[in-house]
N, C-alpha and C positions, 0 to 999 in steps of 0.2 A: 693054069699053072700046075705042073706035073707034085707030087709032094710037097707043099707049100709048108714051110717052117713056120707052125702054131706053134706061140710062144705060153708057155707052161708059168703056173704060179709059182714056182723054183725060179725061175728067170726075174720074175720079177721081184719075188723077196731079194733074190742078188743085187736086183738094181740099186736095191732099196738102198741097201748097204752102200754100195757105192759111191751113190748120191750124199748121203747123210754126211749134212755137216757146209755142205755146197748150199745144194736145193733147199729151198725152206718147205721143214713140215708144215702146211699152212693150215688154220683153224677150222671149224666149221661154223659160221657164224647163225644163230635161230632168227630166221625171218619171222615166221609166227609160229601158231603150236603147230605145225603138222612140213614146216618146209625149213630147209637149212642150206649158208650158201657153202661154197668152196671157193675162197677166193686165191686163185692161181695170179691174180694180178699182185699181190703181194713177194711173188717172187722174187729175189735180188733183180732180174734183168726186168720185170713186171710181166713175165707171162708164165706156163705152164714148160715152156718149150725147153727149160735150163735142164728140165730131170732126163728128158730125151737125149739131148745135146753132151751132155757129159756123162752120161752111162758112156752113150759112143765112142767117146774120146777118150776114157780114161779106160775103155777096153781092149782100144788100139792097143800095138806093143812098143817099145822105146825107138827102136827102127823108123814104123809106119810114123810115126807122130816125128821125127825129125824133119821126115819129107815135108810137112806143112799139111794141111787139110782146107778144102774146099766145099763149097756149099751153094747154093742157090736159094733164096727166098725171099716173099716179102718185106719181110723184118722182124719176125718175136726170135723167127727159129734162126737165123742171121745174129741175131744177136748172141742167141746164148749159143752159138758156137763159138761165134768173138770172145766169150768171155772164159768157155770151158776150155779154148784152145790157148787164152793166157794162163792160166791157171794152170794148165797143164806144161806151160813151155814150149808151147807148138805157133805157128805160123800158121795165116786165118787166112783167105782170099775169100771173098763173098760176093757170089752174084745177085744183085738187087736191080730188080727193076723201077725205070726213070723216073715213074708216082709214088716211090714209098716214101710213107710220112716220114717227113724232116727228124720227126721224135726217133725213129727206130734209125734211121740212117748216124744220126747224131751219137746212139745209144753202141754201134757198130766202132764206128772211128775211138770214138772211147777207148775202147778195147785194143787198139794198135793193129786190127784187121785192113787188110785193101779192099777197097771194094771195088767191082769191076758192073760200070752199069748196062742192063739191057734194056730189051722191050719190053712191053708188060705182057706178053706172055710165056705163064709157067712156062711150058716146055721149050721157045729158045733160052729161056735161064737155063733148064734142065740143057740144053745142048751146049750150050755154053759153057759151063762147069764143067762135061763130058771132055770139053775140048782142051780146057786147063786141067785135065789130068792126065791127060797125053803131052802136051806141051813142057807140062812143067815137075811130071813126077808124083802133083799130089795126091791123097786121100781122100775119096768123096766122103760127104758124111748125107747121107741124104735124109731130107725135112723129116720124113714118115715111112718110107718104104724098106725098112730094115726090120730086122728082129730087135736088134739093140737098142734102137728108135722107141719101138712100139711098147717094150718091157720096160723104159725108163717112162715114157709115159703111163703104162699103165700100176707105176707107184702112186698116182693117183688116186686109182678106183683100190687102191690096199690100203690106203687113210683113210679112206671114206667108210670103209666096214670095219677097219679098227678102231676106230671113233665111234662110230654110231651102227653097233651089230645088228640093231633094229630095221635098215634102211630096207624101205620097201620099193625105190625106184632112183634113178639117178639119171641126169637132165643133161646131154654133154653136145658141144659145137661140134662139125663135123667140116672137114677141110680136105685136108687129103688123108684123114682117116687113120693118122698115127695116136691120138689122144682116143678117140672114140674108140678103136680096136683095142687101146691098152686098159681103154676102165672099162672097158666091156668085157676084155678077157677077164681080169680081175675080179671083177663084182661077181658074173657068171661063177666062177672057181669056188667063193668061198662064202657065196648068199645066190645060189641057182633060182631062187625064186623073184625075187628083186629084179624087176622092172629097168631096164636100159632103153632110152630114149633120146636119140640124136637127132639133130636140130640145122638148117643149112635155109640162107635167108633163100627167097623166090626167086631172085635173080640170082642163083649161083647151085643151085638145086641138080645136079649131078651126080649126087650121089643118092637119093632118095630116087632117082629116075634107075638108075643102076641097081639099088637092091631090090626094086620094085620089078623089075628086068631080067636080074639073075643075070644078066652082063654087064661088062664096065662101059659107061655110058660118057662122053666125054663131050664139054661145052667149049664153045671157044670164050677167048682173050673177049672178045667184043662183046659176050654175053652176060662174062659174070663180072665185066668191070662197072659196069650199072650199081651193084652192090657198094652201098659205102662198108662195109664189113671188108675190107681187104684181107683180114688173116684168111676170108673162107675165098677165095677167088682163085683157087687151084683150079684147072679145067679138068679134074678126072681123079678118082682116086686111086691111092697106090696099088696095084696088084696085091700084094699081101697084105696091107691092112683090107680089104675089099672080099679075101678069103678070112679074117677075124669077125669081122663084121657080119659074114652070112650065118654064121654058124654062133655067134654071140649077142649082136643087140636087136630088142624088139621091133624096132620102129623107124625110120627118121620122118620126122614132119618140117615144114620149113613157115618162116615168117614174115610179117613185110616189112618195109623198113622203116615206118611210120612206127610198128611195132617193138625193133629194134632200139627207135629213139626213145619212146617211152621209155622201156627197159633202164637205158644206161638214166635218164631224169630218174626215173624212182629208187635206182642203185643209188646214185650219190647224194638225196635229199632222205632216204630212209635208210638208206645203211653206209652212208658217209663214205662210199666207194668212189674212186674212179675207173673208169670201165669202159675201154675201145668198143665200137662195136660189133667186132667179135666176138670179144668176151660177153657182151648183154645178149645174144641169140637165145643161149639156154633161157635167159630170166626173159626174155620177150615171148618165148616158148612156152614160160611157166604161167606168168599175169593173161597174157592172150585167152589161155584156154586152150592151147592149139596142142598141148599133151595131156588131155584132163585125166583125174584122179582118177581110177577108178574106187572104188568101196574101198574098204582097206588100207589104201595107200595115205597112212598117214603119217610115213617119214620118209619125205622127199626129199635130195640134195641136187639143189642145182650148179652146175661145174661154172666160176664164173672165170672165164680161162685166161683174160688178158687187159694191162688197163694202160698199154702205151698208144695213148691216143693223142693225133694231131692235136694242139691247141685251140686253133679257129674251126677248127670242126666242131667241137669239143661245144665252145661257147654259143656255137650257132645250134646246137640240140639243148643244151642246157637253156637256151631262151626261147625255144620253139613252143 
């Protein structure tokens, strides 16, 4: 990618602004003395994806946003476009593929969004979407692969160090890499020492293969749908958040899914969370071992990113 738009902590205090009043600033809750969660599943839509989704849309101008705007996704970032695009007076169409949980498709319609369904892989959604905005006029809003995207995410990783100056590492899901570039821009910015640490379960493990690489490495549909973690089952990460990420987070490590279920059991019986399995990666990350402390590291915030989780999934881990 010829000059790649790194998005700057000006961008993202803007976002900030933007957001506020929308997006919920969300707490940091003290797991023990030395770890603290963030839980992004508390957000009006219950994920992180609302701060992204309406930076975009409310940077649109009155014109773009008449045409309607379009999207592609599994379902957090689907949704908080459905909801950033009522909110703003715009017209949603959303491309979701034929396995998304009932909870996020449900959480879409809510919103007075169309949804138009595909296969389940990312990229015919991504073609898809391509295809209604040539047909029909509208606005992509794409999941992660924008500036706008990545700065409204990364208001994230600007809570987390204006909350707690002290953090010495931060624990974040990686998907297609718009939430991880944004707290990693972030964090990076305004605590350069602080530890950034992303997280992508074993079966959907594309982007740890990519930074490890130094190119973009990409899996198919059939690979990373083994993952019950659907938010992370992108097949490749965006080109720009994939240029945030070289140049900002330490590490990615990945988990198993046995690992993941713990995770979301011990969110909701110890910190009275509900927690997709997306969102539990990071805390499967933290309890595993699988990003251990080093010395030092004794204020750790894990990003717990999203908590719209099927029902009978849900109860089938919670009795596992």
């Amino acid at each position: 990618m010829a000059d790649p738009h790194i998005v700057s902590i000006d961008e993202i205090r803007e976002a900030a602004g933007r957001i506020r009043g929308v997006a919920t600033r969300t707490p940091l809750l003290q797991w023990d003395d030395t770890t603290w969660l963030k839980p992004e599943s508390l957000q009006p839509i219950g994920a992180f994806k609302m701060r992204g989704a309406y930076n975009k849309v409310a940077s649109l101008s009155d014109a773009e946003r008449a045409r309607g705007v379009v999207t592609y996704s599994s379902g957090n970032h689907a949704q908080a476009v459905a909801r950033a695009a009522r909110l703003l007076g715009a017209k949603a169409v959303i491309c979701m593929p034929e396995n998304a949980p009932r909870v996020k498709v449900d959480g879409v319609l809510r919103d007075g969004a169309e949804i138009v369904t595909t296969s389940n892989d990312s990229e015919e959604r991504h073609r898809r979407a391509l295809q209604l905005v040539d047909e029909r006029g509208l606005v992509m809003v794409e999941p992660y692969d924008d500036p706008a995207i990545i700065a409204g995410q990364g208001t994230c990783g600007l809570e987390i160090v204006d909350d707690l100056p002290e953090v010495t590492s931060v624990i974040v899901p990686v998907s297609g890499g718009g939430l991880s570039a944004g707290v990693a821009t972030a964090v990076k910015a305004m605590k350069p020492d602080a530890r950034v640490i992303g997280v992508e379960p074993e079966l959907a493990a594309d982007a740890k293969e990519s930074l490890e690489s130094g190119e973009m490495v990409t899996w198919s549909a059939d690979q990373t749908v083994r993952t019950m973690a659907d938010g992370l089952r992108t097949n490749s990460l965006g080109p720009l958040p994939f240029e945030h990420l070289k140049r900002f987070i330490d590490e990615i490590v990945t988990v198993t899914e046995d690992e993941i279920a713990d995770a979301m059991r011990q969110l909701a019986r110890r910190a009275r969370l509900v927690v997709e399995p997306s969102g539990a990666a990071s805390m499967a990350a933290h309890l595993a071992g699988r990003a251990p402390c080093p010395e030092g590291d004794d204020a750790r915030v894990v990003i717990i990113s999203g908590g719209n989780v099927d029902p009978e999934l849900y109860l089938r881990v919670l009795s596992g």
